[in-house]
N, CA, C and O of each residue as an XYZ file, in Angstrom:
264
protein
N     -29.816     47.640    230.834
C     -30.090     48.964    231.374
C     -31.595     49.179    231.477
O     -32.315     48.781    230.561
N     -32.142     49.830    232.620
C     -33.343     50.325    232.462
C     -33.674     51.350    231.789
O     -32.754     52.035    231.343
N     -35.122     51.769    231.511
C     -35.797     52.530    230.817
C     -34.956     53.840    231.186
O     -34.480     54.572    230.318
N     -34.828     54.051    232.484
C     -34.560     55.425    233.467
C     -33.296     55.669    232.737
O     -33.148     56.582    231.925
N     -32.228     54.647    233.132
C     -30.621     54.493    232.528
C     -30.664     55.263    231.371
O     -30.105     56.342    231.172
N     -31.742     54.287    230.240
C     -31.645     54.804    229.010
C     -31.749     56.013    228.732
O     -30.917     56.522    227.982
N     -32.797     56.764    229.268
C     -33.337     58.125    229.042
C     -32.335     59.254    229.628
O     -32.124     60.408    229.257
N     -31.764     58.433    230.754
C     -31.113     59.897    231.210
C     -29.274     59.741    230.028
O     -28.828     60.824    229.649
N     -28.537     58.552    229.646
C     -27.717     58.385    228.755
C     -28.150     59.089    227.659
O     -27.251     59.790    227.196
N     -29.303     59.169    227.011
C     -29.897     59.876    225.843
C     -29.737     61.070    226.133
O     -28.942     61.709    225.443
N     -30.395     61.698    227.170
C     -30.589     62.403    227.759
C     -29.367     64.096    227.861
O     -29.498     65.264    227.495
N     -28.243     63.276    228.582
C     -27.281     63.754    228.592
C     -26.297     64.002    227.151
O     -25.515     64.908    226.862
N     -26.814     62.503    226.259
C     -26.003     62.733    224.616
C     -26.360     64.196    224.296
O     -25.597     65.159    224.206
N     -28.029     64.125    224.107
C     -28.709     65.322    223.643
C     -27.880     66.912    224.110
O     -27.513     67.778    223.315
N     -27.753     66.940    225.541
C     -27.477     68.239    226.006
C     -25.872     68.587    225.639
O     -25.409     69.722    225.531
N     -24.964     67.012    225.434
C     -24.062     67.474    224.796
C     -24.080     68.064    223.701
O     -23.543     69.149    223.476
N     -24.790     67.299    222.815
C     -24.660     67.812    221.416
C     -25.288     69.367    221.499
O     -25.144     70.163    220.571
N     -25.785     69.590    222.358
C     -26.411     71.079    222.128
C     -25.472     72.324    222.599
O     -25.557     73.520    222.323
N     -24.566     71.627    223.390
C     -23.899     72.280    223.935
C     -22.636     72.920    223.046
O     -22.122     74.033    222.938
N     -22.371     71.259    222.324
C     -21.258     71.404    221.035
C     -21.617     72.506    219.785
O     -20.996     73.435    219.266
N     -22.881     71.929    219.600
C     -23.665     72.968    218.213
C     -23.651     74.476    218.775
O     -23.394     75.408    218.014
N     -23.833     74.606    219.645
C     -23.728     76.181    220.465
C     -22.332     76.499    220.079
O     -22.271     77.373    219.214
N     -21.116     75.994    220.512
C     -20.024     76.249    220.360
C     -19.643     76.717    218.754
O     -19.061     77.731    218.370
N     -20.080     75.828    218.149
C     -19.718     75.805    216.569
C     -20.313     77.259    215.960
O     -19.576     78.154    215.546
N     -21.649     77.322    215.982
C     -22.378     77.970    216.053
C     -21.899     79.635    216.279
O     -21.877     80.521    215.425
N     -21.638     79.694    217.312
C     -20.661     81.063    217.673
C     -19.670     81.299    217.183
O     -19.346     82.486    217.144
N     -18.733     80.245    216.580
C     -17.347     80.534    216.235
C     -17.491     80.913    214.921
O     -16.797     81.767    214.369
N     -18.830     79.977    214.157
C     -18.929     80.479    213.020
C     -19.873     81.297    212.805
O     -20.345     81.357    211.669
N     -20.434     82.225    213.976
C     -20.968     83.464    213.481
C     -19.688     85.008    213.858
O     -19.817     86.204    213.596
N     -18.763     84.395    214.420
C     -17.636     85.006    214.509
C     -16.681     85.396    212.968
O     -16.231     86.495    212.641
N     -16.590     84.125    212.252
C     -16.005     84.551    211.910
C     -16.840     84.978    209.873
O     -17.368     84.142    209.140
N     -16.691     86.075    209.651
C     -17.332     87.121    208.584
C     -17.441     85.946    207.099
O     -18.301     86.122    206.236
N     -16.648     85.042    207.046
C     -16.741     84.249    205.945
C     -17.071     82.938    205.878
O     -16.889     82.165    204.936
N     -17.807     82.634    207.446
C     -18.586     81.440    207.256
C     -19.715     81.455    206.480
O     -20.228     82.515    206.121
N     -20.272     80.071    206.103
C     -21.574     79.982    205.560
C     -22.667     80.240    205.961
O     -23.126     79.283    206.586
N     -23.753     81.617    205.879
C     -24.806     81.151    206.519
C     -25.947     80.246    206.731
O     -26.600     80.106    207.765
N     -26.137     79.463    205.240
C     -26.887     78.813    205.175
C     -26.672     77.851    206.054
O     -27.621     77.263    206.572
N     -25.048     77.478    206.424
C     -25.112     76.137    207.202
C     -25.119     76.959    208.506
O     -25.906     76.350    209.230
N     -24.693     77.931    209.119
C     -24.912     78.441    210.454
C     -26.974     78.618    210.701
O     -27.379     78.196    211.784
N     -27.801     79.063    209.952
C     -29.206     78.747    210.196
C     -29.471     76.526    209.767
O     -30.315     75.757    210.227
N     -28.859     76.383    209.229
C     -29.002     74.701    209.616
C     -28.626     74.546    211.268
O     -29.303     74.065    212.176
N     -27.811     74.910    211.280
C     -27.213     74.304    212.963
C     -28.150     74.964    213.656
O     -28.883     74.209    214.294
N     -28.352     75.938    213.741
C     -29.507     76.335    214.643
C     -31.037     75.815    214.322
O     -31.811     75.810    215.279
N     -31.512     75.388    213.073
C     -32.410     74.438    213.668
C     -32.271     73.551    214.110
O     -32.996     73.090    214.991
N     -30.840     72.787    213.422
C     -30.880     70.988    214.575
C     -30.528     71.634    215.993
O     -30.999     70.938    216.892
N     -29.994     72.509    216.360
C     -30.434     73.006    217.676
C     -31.458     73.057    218.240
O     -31.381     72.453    219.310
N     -32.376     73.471    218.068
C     -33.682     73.903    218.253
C     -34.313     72.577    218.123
O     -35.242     72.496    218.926
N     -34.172     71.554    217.450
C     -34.686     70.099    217.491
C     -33.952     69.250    218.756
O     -34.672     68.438    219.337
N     -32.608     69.393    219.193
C     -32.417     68.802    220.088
C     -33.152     69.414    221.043
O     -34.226     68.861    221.282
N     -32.818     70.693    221.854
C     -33.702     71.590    222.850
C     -34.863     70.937    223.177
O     -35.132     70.834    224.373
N     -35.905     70.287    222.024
C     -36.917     70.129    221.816
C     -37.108     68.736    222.076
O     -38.020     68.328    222.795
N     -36.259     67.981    221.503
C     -36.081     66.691    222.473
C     -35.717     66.582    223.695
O     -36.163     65.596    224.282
N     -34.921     67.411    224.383
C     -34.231     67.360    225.360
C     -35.727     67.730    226.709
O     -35.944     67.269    227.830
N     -36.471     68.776    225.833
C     -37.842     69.148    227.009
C     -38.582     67.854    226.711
O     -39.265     67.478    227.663
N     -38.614     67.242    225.866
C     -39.678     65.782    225.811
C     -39.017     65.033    226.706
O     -39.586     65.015    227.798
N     -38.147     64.484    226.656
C     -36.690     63.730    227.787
C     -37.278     64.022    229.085
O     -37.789     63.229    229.874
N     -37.121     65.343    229.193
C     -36.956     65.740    230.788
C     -38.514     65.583    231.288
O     -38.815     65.177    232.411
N     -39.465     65.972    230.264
C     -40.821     66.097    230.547
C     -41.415     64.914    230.958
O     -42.424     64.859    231.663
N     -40.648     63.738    230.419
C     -41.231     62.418    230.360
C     -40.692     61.692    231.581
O     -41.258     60.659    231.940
N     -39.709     62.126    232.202
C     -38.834     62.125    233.336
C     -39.610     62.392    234.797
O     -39.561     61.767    235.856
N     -40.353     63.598    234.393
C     -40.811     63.924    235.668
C     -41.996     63.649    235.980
O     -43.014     63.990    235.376
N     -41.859     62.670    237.470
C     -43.582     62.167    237.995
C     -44.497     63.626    237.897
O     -44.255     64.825    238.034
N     -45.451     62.950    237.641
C     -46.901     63.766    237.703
C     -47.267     63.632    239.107
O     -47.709     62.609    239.629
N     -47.017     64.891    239.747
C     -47.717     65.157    241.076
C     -49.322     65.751    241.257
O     -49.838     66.703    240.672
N     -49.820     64.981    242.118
C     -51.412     65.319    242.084
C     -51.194     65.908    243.877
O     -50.774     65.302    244.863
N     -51.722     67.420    243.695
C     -51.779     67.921    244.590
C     -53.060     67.753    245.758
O     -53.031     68.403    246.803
């Protein structure tokens, strides 16, 4: 696989998993007797994928010289 392959396969893992942690995330701020400590965990490894996911995409896109 190329570099490109790789990044956008990563790429896409990342936005799943962010997508999943979102899900979780809500259900267990839904419901009154989840944990919060682990509902503010998931939202930082949220916030760390997000954060990979703009390095990903950032690194993705040619630099245009106007």
């Amino acid at each position: 696989m190329t570099d490109d392959q790789d990044n956008h396969t990563r790429l896409e893992t990342l936005r799943l998993e962010h997508r999943d942690l979102d899900d979780v995330i809500h259900r267990l701020i839904a419901d009154a007797d989840s944990d919060r400590l682990q509902v503010q965990r998931l939202k930082k490894r949220k916030l760390r994928l997000r954060d990979q996911i703009l390095r990903l995409q950032s690194g993705s896109i040619p630099d245009i010289i106007a």
